[in-house]
C-alpha positions as CSV (number, residue, x, y, z in Angstrom):
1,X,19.3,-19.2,6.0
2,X,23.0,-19.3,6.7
3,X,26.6,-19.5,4.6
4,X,29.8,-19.0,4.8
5,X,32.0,-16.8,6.4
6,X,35.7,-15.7,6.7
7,X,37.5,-14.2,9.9
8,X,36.4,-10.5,10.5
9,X,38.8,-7.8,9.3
10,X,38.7,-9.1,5.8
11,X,38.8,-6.4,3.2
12,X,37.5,-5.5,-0.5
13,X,38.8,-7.6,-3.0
14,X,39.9,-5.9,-6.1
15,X,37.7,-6.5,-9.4
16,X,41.5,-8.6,-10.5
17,X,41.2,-10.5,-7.2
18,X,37.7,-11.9,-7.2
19,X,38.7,-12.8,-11.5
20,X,41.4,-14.6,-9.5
21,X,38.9,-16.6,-7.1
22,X,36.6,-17.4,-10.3
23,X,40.2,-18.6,-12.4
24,X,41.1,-20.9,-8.9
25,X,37.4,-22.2,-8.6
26,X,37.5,-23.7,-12.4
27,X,40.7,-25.0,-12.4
28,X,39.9,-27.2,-9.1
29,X,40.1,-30.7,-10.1
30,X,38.5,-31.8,-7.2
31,X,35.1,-30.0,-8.1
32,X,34.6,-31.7,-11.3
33,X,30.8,-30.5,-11.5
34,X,32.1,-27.2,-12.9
35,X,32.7,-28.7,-16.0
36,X,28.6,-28.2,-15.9
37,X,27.3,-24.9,-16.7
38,X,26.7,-23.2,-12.9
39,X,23.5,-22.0,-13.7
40,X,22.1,-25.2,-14.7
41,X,23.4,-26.9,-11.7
42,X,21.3,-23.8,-9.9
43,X,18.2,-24.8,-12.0
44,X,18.5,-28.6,-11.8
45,X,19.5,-28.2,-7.9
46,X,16.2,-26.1,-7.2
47,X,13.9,-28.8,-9.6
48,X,15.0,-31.2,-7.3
49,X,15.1,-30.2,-3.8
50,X,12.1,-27.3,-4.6
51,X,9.9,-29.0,-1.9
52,X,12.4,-29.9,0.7
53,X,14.1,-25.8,0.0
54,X,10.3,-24.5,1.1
55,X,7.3,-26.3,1.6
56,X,3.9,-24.7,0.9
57,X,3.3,-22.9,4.2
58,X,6.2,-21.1,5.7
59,X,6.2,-19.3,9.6
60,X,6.6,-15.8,8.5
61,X,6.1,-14.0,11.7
62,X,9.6,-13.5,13.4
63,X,11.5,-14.6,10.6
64,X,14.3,-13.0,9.0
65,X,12.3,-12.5,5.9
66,X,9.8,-10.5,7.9
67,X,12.4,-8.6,9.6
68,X,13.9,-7.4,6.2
69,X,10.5,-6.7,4.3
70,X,9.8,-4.7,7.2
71,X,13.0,-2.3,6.7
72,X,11.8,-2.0,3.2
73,X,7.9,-1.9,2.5
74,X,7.4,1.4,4.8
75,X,8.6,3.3,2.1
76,X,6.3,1.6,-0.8
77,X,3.2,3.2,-1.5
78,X,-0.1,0.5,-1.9
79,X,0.2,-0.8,-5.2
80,X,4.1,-0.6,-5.6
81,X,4.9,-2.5,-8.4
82,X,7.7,-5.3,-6.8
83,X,9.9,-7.3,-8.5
84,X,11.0,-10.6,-6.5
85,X,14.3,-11.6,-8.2
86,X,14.6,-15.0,-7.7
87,X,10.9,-15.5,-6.0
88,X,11.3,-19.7,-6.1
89,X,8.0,-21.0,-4.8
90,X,6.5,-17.2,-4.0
91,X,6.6,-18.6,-0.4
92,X,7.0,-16.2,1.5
93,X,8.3,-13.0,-0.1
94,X,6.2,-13.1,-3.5
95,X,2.6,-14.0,-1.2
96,X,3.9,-11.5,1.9
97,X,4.3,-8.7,-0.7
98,X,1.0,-9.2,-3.2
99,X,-0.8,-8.7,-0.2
100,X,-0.4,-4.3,-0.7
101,X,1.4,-4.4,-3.9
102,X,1.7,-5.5,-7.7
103,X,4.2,-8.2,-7.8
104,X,6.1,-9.9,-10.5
105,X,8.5,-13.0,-9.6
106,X,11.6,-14.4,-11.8
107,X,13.4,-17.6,-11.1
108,X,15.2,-19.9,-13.4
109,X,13.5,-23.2,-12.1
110,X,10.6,-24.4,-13.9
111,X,9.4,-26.4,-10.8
112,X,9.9,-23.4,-8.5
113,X,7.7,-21.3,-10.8
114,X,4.6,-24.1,-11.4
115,X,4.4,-24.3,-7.1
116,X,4.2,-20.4,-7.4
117,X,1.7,-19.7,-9.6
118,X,-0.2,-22.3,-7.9
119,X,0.7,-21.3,-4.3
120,X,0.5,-17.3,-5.1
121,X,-1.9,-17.2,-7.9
122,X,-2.6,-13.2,-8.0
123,X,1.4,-12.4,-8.9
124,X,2.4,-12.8,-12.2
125,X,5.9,-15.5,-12.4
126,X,8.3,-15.7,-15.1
127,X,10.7,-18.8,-16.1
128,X,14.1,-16.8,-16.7
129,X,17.2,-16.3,-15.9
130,X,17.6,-13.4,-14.3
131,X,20.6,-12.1,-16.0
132,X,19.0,-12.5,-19.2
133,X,15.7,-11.1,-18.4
134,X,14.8,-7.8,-19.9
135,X,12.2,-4.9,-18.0
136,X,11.8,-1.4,-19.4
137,X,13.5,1.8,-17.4
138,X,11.3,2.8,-14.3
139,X,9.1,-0.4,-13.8
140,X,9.4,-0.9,-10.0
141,X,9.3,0.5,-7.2
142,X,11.1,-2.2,-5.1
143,X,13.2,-5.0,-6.5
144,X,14.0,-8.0,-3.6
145,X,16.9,-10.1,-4.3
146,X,16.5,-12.5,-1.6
147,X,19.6,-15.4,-1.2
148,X,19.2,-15.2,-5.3
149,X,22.3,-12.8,-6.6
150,X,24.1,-15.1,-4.9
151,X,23.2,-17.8,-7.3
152,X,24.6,-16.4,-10.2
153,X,28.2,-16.3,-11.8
154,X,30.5,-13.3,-9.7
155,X,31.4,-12.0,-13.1
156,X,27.4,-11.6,-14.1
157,X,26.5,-9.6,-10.7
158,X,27.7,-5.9,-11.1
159,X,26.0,-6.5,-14.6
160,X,22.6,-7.6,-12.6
161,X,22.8,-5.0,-10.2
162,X,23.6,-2.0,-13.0
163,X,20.2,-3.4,-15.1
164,X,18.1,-2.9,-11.7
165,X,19.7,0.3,-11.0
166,X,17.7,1.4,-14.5
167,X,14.5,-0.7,-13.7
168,X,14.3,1.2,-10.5
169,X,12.0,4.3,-10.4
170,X,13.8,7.3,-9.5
171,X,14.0,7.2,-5.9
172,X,13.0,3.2,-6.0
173,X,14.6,0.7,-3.5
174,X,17.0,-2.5,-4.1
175,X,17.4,-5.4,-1.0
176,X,19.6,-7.4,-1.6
177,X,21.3,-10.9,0.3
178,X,24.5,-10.7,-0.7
179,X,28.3,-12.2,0.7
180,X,29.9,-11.0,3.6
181,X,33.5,-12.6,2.5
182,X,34.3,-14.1,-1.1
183,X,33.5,-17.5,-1.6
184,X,32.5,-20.2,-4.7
185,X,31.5,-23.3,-3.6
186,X,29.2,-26.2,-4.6
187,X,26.6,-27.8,-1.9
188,X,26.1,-31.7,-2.6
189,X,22.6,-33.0,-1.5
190,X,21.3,-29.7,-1.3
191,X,18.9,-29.6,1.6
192,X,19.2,-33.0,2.3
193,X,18.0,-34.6,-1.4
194,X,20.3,-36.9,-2.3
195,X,21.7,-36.0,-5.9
196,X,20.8,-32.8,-5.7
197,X,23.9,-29.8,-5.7
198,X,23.7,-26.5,-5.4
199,X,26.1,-23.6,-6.5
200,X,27.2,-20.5,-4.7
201,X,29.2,-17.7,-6.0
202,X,29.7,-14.0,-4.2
203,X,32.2,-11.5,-3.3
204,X,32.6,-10.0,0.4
205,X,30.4,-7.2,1.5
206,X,33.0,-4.4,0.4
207,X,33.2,-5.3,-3.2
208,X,28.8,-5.3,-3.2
209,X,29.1,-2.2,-1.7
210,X,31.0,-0.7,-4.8
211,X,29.2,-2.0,-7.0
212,X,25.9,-0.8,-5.8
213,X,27.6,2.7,-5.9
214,X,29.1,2.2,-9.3
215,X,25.4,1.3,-10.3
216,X,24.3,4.9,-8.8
217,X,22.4,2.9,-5.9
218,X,23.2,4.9,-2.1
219,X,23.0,2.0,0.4
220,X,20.9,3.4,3.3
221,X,20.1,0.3,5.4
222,X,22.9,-2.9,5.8
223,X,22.5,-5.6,8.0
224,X,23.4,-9.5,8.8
225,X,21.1,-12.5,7.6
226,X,20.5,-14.5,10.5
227,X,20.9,-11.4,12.5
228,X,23.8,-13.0,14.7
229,X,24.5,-15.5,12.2
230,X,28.8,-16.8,11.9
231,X,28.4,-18.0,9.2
232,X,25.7,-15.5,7.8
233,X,25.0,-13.4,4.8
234,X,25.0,-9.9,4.3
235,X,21.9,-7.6,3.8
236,X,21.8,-4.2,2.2
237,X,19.3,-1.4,1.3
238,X,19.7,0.9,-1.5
239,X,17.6,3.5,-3.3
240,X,18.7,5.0,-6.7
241,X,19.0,8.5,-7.3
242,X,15.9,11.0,-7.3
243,X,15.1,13.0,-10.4
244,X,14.1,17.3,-9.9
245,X,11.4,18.7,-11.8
246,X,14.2,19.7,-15.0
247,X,15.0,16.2,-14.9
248,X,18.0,16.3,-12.7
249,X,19.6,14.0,-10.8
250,X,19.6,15.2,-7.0
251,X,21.9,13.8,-4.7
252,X,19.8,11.4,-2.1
253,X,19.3,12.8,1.1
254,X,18.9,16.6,-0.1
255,X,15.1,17.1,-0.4
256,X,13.9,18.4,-4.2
C-alpha cells in the first residue's frame, strides 16, 4: 500500500492546473498506452494480476486497512448499509465489514468480482464502473473508497465524490484513499505479472479537500496510508450534512 509523493510544502493545484497535468500526461509520447482507454487498462490490469494484487486470505489484524475501518465503523449502527467502492476481491474490506453490516461492493473487473462473490458470498457485488453506477439518494450509511478513486480519470473524481455526497444518509460517512501530491502515471507489470499495467490518476490532498467541501462533505478525520509512509497516500473522513426535524440542513458539529 504505497505511491508516490512530492517534497512537503506542496500546495492546492487550481482546477486549470490539474486540466494542465491531464493535457501534459496525454500528450507524452513516451507513454504510448494512453492511446488506450485508462479505465480499461484499470480493468484489464486488475483481470490479470487479481490473484497476485490479493490472494484469498489476507492478515487483517494490524494492518492499515484495520486501522482505518476502525476510525470509521464506531459510528455505524449494526446493519449499516456499506458501500465498498471499488471492493476488488472483497478481501478484506467487503468480508471485515459484512460481518455487522449490509454491504454492497462495485468494481469494474469481472475477475475481481467472480473471487468476491465466491470469497464473501453474503455481500451482494456489482460489475460497474463506478462512475457510471447509479444508487438512489440516502442508501448508505458508510461508503469506503479504498486505493479505488484513485483509479479513475482526475476529471471524473469531483463528479464521483458529488454522487456519494447524495447517496450518503444525512449525517452518513465517506473514507476515502486519496493523493497526497498530483500525479498520473502508468505501473508496467503491475504487482509483478508480466504484461500486466496499471493506471493512476489523483490530485494532491488540498485539491480532495475542496472537493469534498464543494460536495457538502465536512472532513473530520485525515490521515497517511502507510501511516509513516514517503511515498504514501492520503486518508480522509467526511460525513455529509445532518438534516433537523423541518428538513433543514444543520451545520455539522451543532447538535439538532
Amino acid at each position: 500500500m504505497s505511491g508516490p509523493d512530492t517534497p512537503a510544502g506542496a500546495c492546492s493545484r487550481t482546477e486549470t492546473q490539474v486540466a494542465a497535468l491531464i493535457a501534459e500526461a496525454r500528450s507524452n509520447k513516451e507513454m504510448p498506452i494512453l492511446e488506450k482507454d485508462p479505465k480499461t487498462v484499470v480493468r484489464e490490469g486488475y483481470d490479470r494480476a487479481s490473484h497476485a494484487y490479493r490472494g484469498d486470505e489476507f492478515r487483517y489484524e494490524g494492518s492499515g486497512y484495520a486501522y482505518w475501518l476502525s476510525r470509521l465503523t464506531p459510528s455505524l449502527p449494526a446493519g449499516a448499509r456499506v458501500l465498498d467502492l471499488g471492493c476488488g476481491s472483497g478481501i478484506p474490506v467487503s468480508r471485515e465489514l459484512a460481518r455487522r453490516h449490509e454491504v454492497t461492493g462495485v468494481d469494474i473487473s469481472p475477475v475481481q468480482i467472480a473471487r468476491a462473490r465466491r470469497l464473501v458470498p453474503n455481500v451482494r457485488f456489482l460489475c460497474a464502473d463506478m462512475a457510471e453506477i447509479a444508487f438512489e439518494p440516502h442508501s448508505f450509511e458508510a461508503v469506503v473508497a479504498f486505493f479505488s478513486l484513485i483509479n479513475l480519470p482526475l476529471s471524473e473524481q469531483p463528479v464521483v465524490i458529488e454522487r456519494v455526497s447524495r447517496w450518503l444518509v444525512p449525517g452518513g460517512r465517506l473514507l476515502a484513499v486519496v493523493g497526497k501530491w498530483a500525479s498520473i502515471r502508468f505501473e508496467s507489470d503491475f504487482r509483478g505479472v508480466r504484461g500486466a499495467t496499471m493506471y493512476w490518476s489523483h490530485a494532491d490532498v488540498m485539491t480532495y479537500r475542496n472537493w469534498f467541501e464543494r460536495a457538502g462533505l465536512m472532513i473530520e478525520a485525515e490521515g497517511s496510508e502507510p501511516c509513516n509512509g514517503n511515498p504514501g497516500y492520503a486518508v480522509l473522513i467526511a460525513q455529509s450534512p445532518l438534516i433537523d426535524e423541518q428538513h433543514r440542513e444543520v451545520p455539522l458539529g451543532r447538535a439538532l
